[in-house]
Backbone bond lengths (Angstrom), bond angles and torsions (degrees), N, CA, C in turn:
res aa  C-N    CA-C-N  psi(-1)  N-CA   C-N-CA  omega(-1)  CA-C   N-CA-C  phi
1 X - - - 1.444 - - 1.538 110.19 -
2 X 1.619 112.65 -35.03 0.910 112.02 -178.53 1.993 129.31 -61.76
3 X 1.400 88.89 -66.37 1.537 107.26 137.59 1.684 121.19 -10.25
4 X 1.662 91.26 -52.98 1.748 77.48 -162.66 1.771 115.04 -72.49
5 X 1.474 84.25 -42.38 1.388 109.05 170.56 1.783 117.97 -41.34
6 X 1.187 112.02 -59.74 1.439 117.59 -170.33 1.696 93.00 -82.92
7 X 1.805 155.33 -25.42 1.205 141.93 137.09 1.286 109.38 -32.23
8 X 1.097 137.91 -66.34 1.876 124.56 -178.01 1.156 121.25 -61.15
9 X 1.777 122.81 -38.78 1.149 102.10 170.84 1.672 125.72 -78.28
10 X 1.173 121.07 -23.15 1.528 126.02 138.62 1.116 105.47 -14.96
11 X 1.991 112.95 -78.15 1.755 116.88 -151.03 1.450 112.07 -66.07
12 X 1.445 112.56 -12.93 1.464 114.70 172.38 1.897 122.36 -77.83
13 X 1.249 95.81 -46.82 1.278 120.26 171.67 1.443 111.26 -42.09
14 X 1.569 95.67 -51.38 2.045 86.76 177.40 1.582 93.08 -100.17
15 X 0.696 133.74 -8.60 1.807 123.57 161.22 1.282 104.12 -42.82
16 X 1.341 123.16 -63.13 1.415 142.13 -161.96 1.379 109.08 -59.45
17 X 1.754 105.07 -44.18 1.467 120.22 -140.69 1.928 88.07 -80.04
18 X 1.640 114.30 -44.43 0.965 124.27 -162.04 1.622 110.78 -76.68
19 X 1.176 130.94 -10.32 1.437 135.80 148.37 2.262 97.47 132.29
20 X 1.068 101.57 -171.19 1.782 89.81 177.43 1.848 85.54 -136.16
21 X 1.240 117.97 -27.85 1.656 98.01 -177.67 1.543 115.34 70.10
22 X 1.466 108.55 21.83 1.324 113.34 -172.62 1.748 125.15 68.98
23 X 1.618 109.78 9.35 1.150 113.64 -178.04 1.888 105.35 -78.89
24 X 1.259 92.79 -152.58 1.722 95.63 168.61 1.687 96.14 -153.10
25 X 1.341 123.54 55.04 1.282 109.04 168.40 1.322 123.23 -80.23
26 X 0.966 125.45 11.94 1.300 121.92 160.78 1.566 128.69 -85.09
27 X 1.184 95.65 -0.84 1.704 89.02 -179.75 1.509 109.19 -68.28
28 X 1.401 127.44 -49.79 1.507 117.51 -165.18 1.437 91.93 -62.48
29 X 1.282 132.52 -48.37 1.856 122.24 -175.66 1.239 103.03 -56.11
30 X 0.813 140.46 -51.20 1.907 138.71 -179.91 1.846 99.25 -55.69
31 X 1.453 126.18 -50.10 1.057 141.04 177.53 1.900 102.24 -39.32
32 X 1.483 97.54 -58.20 1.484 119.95 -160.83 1.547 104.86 -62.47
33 X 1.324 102.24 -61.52 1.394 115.07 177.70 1.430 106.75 -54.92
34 X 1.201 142.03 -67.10 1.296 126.71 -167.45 1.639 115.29 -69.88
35 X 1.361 110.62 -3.56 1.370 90.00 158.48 1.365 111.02 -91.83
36 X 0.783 125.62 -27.32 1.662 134.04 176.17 1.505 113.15 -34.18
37 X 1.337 84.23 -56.35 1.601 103.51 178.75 1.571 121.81 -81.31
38 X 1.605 130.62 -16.03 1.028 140.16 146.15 1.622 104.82 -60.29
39 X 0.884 156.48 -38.24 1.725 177.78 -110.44 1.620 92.61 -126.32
40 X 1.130 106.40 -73.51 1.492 131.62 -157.89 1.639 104.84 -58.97
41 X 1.382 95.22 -57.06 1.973 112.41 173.93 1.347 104.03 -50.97
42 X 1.359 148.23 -20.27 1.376 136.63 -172.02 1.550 91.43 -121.68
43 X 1.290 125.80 40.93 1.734 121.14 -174.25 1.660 105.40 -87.89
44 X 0.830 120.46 -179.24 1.824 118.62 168.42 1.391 110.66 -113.23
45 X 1.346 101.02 -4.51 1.706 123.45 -167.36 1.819 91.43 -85.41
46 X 1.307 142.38 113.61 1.408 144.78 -156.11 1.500 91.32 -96.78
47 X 1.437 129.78 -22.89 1.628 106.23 176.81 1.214 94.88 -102.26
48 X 1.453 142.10 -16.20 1.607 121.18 163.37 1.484 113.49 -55.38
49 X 1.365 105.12 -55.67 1.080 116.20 -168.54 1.862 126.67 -38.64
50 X 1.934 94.75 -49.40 0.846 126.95 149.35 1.834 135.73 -12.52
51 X 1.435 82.50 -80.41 1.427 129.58 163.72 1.632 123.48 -23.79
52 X 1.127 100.33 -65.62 1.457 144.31 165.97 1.060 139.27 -37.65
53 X 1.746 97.31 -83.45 1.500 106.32 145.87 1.616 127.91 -51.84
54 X 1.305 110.23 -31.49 1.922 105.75 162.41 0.885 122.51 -53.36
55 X 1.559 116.58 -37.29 1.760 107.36 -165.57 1.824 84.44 -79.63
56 X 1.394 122.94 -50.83 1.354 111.34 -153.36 1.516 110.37 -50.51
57 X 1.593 111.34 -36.41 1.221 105.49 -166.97 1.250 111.65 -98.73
58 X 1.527 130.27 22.38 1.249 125.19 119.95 1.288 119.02 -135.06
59 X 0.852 107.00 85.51 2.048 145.87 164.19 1.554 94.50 -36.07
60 X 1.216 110.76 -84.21 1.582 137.24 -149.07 1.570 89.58 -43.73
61 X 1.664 98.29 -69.15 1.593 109.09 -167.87 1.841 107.79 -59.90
62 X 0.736 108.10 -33.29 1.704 108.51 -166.19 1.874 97.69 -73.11
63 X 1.488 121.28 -36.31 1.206 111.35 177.24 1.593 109.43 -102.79
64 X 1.166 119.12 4.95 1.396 108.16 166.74 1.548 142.34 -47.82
65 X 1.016 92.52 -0.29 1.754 109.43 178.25 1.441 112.16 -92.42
66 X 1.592 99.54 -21.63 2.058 105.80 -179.90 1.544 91.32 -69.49
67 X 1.827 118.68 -55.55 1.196 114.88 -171.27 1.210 116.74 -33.16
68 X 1.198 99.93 -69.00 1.590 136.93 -157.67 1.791 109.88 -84.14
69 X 1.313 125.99 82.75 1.611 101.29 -167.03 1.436 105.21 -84.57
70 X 1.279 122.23 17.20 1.799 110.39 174.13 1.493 115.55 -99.91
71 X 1.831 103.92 3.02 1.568 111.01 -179.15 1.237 107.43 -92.01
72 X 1.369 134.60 139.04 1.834 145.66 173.14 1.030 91.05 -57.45
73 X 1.622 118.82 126.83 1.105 125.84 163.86 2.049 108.94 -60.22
74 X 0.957 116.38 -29.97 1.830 112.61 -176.20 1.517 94.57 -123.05
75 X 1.474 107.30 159.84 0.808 110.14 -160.63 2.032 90.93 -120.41
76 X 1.347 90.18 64.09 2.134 108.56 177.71 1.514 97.40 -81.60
77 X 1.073 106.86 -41.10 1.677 104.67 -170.38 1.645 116.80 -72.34
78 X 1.298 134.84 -34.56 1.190 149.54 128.62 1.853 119.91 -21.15
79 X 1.107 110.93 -58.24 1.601 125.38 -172.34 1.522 85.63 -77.97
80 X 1.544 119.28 -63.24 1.677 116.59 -166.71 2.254 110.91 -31.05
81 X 1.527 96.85 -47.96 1.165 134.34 -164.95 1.572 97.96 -52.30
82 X 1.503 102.80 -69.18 1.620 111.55 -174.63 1.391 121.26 -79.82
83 X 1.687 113.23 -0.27 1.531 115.33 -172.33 1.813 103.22 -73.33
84 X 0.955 121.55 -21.16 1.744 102.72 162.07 1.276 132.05 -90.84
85 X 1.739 119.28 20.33 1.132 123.73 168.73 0.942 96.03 -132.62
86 X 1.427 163.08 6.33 1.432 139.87 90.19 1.428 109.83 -4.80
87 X 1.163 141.50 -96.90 1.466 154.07 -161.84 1.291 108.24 -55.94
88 X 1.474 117.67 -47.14 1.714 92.08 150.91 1.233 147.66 -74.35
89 X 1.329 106.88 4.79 1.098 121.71 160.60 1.747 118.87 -73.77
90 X 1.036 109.99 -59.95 1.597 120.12 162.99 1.019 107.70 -20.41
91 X 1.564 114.69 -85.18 1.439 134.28 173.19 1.507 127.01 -38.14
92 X 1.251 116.64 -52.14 1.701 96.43 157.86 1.504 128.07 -99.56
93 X 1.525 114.07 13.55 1.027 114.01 -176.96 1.688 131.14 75.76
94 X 1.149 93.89 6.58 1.585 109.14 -178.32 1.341 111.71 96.06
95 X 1.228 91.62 -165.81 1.415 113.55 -179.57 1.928 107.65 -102.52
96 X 1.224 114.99 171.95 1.782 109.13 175.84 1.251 111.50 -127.89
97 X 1.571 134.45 3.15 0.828 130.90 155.60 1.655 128.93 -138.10
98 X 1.288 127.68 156.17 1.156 130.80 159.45 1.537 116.87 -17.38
99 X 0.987 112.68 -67.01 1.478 109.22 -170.99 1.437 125.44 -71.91
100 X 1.532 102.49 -31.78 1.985 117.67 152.58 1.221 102.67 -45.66
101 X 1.353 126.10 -68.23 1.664 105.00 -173.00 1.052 115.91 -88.09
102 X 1.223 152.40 12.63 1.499 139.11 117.82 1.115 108.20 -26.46
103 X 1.217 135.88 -62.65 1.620 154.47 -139.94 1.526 87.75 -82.07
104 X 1.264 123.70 -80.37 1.293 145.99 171.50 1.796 99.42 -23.20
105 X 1.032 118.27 -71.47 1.586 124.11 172.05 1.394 120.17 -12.33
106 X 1.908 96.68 -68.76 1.091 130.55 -144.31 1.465 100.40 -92.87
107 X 1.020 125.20 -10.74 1.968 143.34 -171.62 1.850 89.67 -107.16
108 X 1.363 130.48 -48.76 1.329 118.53 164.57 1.526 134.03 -41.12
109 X 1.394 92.01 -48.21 1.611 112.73 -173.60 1.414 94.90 -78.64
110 X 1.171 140.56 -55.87 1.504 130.98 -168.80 1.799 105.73 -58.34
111 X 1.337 113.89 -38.08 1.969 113.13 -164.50 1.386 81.32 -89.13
112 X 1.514 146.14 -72.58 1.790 125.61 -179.67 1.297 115.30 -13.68
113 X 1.618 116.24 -65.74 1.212 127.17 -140.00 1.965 89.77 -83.89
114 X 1.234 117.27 -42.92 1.242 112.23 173.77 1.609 119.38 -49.84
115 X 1.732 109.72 -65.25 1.511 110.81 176.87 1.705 105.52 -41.84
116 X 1.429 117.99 -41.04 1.501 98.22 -164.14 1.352 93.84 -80.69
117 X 1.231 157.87 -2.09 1.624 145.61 174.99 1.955 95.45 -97.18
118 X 1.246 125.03 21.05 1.842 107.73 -172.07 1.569 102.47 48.42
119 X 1.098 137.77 57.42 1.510 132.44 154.20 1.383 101.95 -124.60
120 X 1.825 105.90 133.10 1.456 116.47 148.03 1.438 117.78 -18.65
121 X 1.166 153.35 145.68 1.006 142.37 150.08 1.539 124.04 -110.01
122 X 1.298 89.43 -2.39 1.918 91.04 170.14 1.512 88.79 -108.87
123 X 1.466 141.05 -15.40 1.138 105.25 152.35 1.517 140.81 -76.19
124 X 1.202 99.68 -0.75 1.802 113.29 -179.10 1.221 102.11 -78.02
125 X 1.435 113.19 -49.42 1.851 117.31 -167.34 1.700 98.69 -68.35
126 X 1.669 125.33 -24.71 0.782 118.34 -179.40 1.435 157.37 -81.73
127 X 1.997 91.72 -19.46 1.550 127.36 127.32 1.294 126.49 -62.22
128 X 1.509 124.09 -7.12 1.615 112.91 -174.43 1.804 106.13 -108.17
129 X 1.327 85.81 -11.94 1.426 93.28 175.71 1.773 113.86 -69.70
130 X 1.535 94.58 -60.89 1.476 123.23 -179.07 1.557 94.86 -45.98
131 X 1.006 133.72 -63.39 1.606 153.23 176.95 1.395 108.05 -26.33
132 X 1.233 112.48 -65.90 1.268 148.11 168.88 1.522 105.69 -33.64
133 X 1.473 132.89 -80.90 1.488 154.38 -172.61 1.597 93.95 -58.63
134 X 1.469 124.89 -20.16 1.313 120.82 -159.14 1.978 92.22 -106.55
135 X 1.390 129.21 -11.30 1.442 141.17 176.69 1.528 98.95 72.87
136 X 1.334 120.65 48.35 1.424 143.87 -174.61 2.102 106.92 -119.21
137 X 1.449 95.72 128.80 1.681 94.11 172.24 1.176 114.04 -64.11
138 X 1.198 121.89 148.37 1.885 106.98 164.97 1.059 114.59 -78.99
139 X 1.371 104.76 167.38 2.050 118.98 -172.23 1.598 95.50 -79.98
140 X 1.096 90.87 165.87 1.836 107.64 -166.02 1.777 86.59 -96.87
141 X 1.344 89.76 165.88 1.640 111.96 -165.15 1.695 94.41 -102.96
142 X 1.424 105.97 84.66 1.588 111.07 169.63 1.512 125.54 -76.25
């Protein structure tokens, strides 16, 4: 069951990946899969079961990429993104308070948002700092 389940969402995935040409072949795979997953929700198997009920109870979002063909079907590019603040996380073990990971958050989102515009990002923090000591807003991340 399990199998079958993770084959359709596969067969959609390169359904998707490989273009539709204005067809609609995806309906019997959308067809397939949700019974799968109706199947799966009454399993005895507790991580199928599991399983299952996730995709059903978010349906919409999990096939939104058939809708939508300019959305990534997986969300690798996202995970790719955050896998070095994962690992620093590991590595120092976090943060110990509330306001560290605020801080921590908020120091993520500024070096992301920089690499994806081509800006230094220790030179941005390094004008916003300076900015800062001077009772000046910082410059926006163009």
């Amino acid at each position: 069951m399990g199998d079958w389940l993770l084959r359709e969402l596969r067969g959609l995935i390169k359904e998707m990946a490989q273009g539709q040409d204005g067809k609609k072949p995806c309906r019997p795979i959308l067809a397939r899969l949700k019974r799968a997953c109706n199947l799966g929700s009454v399993s005895d198997h507790a991580g199928l079961k599991s399983l299952a009920k996730e995709i059903l109870n978010d349906w919409d979002a999990v096939v939104a990429f058939v809708k939508n063909p300019g959305l990534p079907a997986t969300n690798n590019l996202a995970e790719r993104a955050l896998r070095w603040v994962v690992l620093h996380r590991k590595i120092t073990f976090g943060t110990r308070t509330d306001e560290g990971s605020q801080s921590f958050a908020a120091m993520i989102s500024v070096i992301a948002t920089c690499r994806l515009r081509n800006i230094d990002p220790w030179d941005y923090i390094a004008q916003t700092v300076a900015r800062a000591r001077k009772g000046l807003a910082p410059l926006p991340i163009q």
